[in-house]
N, C-alpha and C positions, 0 to 999 in steps of 0.2 A: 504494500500500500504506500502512496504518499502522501505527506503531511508537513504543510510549510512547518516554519519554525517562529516563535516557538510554540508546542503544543504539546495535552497528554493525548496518551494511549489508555482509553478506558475499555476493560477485560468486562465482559459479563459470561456467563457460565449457566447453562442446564443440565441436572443431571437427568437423561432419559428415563433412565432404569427406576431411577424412585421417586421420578413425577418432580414438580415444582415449578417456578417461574425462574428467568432468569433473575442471576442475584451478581452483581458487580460488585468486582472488589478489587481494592488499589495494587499496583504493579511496587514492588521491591523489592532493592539489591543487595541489602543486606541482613543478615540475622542468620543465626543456625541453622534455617531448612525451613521448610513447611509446615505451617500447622493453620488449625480452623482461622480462616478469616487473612487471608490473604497468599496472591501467586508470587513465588519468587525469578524473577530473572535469573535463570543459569548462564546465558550468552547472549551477547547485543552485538553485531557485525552494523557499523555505524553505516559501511558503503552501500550495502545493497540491504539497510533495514533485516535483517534476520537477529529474530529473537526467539530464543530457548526459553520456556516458562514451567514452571515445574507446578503443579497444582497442589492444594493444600490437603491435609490428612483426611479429611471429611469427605474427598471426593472419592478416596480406595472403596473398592469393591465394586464401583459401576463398571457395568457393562456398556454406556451408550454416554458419549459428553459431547453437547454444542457448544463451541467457543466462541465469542462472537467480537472482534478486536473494531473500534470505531476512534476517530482522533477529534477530541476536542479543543480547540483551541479558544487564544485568550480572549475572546468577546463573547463565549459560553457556545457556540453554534456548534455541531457534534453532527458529524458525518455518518454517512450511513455506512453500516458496521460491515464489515469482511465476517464470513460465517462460517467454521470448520466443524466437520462433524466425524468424529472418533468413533468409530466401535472395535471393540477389544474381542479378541475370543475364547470362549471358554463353554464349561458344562456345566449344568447345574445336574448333580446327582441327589437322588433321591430315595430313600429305603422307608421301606415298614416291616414292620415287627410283627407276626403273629403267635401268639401266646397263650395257653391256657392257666398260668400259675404266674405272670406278670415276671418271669425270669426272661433270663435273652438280653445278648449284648450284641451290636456288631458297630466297629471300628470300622476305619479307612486305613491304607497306605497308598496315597500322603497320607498324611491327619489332615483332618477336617470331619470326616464323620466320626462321631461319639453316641450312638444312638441306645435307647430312650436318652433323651435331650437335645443333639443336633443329630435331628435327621435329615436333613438337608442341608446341601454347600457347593458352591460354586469353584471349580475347579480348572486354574489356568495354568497356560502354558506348559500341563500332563497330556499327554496321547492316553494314558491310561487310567484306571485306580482299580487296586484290590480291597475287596472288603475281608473282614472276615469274623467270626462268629463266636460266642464264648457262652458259656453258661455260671451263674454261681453256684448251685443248688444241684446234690448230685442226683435228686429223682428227674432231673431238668435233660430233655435231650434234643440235640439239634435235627431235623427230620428234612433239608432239603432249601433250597433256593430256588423261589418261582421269581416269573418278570424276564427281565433280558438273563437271567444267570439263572442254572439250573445245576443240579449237581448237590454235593456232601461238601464238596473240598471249598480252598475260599474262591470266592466270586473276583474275575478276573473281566471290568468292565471297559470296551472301547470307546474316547470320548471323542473320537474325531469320525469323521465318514472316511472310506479307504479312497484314494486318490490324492494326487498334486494338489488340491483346493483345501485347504484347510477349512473345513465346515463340520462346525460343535455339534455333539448328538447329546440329549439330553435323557439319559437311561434310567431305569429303576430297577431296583430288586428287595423281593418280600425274603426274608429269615422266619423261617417257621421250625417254632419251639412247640414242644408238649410235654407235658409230665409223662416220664418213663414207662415204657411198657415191655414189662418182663415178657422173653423167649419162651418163658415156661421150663417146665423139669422133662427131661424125656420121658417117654412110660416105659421105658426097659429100666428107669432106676428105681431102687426102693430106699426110701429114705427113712433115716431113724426115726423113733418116734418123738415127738418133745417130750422133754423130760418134766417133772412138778419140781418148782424152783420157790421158795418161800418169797412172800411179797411179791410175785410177778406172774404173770398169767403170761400165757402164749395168745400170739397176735395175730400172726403169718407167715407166710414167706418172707424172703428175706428179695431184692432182684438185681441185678446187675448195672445197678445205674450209677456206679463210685466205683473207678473210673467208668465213663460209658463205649467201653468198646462197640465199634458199629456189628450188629450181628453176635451178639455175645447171649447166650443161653444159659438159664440157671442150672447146676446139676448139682450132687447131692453123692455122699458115700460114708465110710461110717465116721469120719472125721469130722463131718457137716456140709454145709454147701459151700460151692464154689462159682465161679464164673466161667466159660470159655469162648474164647472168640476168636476172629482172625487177626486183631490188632490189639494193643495194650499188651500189659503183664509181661509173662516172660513163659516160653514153651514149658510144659508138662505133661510127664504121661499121664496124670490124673484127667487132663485135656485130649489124651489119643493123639499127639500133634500138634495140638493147639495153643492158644497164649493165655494164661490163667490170670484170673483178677478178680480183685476180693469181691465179695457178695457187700450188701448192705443192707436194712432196715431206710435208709433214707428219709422217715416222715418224721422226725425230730426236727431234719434240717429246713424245711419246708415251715415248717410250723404251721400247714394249714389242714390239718388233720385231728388235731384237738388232742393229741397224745406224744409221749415221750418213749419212744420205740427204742430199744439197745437187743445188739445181736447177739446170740449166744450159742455158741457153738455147742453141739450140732443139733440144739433143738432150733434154732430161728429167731425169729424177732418177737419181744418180750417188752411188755409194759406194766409199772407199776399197778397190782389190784392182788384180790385174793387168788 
């Protein structure tokens, strides 16, 4: 642009993404950086007018900024404004959680997803992000990622379309949690009986959800139960081949069962009463 001399350069700014009117605000070349309420001047090329402006904190996270640069000079008359318009690219990802016991976590790599809490984030200058999934509660088992992500393992989401153009896709993926559901005992095993323990009554089974191997079955011999699966624990013949891991009672840890459940070997899960 040109602009006799002497005159300002007055900035005004919309941010697209979260609405509002333009808002001007004064040009500066000096102070530590950017922060709300004013642009800083990074570079001025006097001869051919080129200016670097660096925008204030308040503006991080837009996706969309009109810039709009007009010179006013000293008898107040203010020309009509040069107008640039930014867009940035990036993803907004997005997850849900489905739940039956309000357990279920799932992260991002980057960070930015922290979900229950942020489930949603805007993600730039990645081609990718991995989520992935966690439990606290060992009755708590993960069952699956529906949405763009399907599968047990973690969710491995594409934020770009494939091709030379970089152009954002904007993905989602459900983590579906349920409260654990035992394999059951085989019917070839016979399992001991429970024994009379003073102060405690027999409850139940005991199931394989601490650690939750995927596929892991409860089984049972005269030592008490055990777990077996293709994954966790550590091979045993008790398992015929398989990777053993400890059994549990788990609705103590839950707390939503109305009882204080402890395992005992080999009669099972035991709760205080006559």
């Amino acid at each position: 642009m040109q602009a006799p001399y002497p005159s300002d350069l007055v900035v005004s700014v919309v941010d697209n993404t979260r609405g509002g009117s333009a808002v001007p605000l004064p040009l500066v070349s000096t102070g530590s950086g950017p922060s709300t309420g004013y642009f800083q001047i990074i570079k001025l090329v006097p001869n051919d007018w080129t200016i670097v402006i660096r925008y204030p904190n308040s503006f991080q996270g837009s996706k969309s900024i009109s810039t709009s640069i007009a010179d006013k000079v000293s008898s107040g008359a203010v020309s009509a404004p040069l107008t640039y318009n930014m867009s940035f690219s990036g993803s907004t990802v997005s997850v849900f959680r489905m739940t039956t016991n309000g357990d279920g976590r799932i992260t991002s790599d980057p960070p930015g997803i922290d979900c229950p809490g942020t489930c949603t984030f805007d993600f730039r200058g990645f081609s990718s992000v991995k989520l992935m999934q966690s439990v606290t509660h060992n009755m708590t088992e993960f069952i699956g990622w529906t949405g763009n992500c399907t599968g047990m393992g973690d969710c491995l989401l594409q934020l770009l379309e494939p091709g030379p153009a970089i152009i954002p896709v904007n993905p989602t993926a459900t983590a579906n949690f349920r409260i654990h559901v035992n394999g059951g005992i085989p019917s070839s095993m016979s399992c001991p009986a429970a024994p009379l323990i003073a102060g405690k009554r027999w409850s139940g089974q005991p199931n394989c959800g601490s650690p939750p191997p995927l596929g892991a079955t409860l089984q049972c011999d005269a030592q008490g139960y055990f777990c077996c699966g293709p994954s966790g624990g550590n091979n045993s013949p008790r398992c015929n081949g398989g990777n053993q891991t400890a059994a549990t009672c788990g609705a103590d840890s839950l707390g939503v069962f109305g009882t204080n459940q402890q395992l005992i070997q080999p009669g099972g899960c035991y709760e205080a009463g006559p």
